[in-house]
N, C-alpha and C positions, 0 to 999 in steps of 0.2 A: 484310609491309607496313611494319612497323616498323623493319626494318632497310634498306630504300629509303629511308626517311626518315631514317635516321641518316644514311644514306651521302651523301644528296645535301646534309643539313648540313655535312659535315664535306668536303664537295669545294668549297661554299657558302665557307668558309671560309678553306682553302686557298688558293684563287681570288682570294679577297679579299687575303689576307694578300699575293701573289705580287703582284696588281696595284700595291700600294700602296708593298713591299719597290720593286717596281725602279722605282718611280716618283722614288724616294727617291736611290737608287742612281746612277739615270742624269740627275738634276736640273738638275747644272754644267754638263753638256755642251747639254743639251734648252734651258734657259732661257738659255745663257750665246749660244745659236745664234739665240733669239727674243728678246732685247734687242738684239744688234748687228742684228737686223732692224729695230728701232727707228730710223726715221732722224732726227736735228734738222731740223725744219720743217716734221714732220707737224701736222695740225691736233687739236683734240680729237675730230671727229666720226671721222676716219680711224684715231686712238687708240681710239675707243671700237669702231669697227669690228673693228680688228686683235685690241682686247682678247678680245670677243667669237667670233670665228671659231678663237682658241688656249687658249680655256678660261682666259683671265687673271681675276681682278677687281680694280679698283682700290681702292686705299685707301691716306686720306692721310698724308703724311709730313708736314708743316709747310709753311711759309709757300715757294712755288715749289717743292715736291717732291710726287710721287705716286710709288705703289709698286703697281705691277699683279705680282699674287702669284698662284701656280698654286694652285686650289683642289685637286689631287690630294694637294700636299704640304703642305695647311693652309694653306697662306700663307707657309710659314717661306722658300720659294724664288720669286724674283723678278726683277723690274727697279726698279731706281732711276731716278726721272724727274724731270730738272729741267725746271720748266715756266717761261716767260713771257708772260704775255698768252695762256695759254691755247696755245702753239705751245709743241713739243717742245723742250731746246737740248740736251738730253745723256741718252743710256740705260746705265746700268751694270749687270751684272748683280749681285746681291745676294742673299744668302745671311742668314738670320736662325739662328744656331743656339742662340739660348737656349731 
């Protein structure tokens, strides 16, 4: 019994380690694909839709900027958002590596 328990820690583990490596790995390409899906002129409610259906969350960057960041990679990979009046005008993708 004890060594079923080991073994399914350590697959527990692995598993986790692999999800989060290629999450890491494959981030430019995945986010850099879901920002240029960002269009200028979405509204916030269709933001906060989109946010939610791709695993984004937002948070803010300063005065007309948000940053919908992938909770798999912390936050550290995202989109850049300039907002106006609450409407989209530009999505870049962004990268945090400190």
């Amino acid at each position: 019994m004890r060594r079923v328990s080991l073994l399914f820690a350590l697959f527990a583990i692995l598993w986790a380690g692999a999800y989060y490596t290629y999450g890491y790995l494959t981030a430019a390409t995945r986010l850099g694909a879901l920002c240029s899906a960002v269009k200028p002129g979405m509204t916030a409610a269709e933001l906060h839709e989109f946010a939610r259906h791709n695993g984004l969350i937002g948070r803010p960057g300063g005065p007309g900027v948000v940053y919908l960041v992938e909770r798999r990679t912390f936050g550290r990979y995202g989109c850049r958002l300039s907002l106006e009046n609450g409407i989209v005008r530009a999505s870049t993708y962004h990268a945090e590596l400190s």
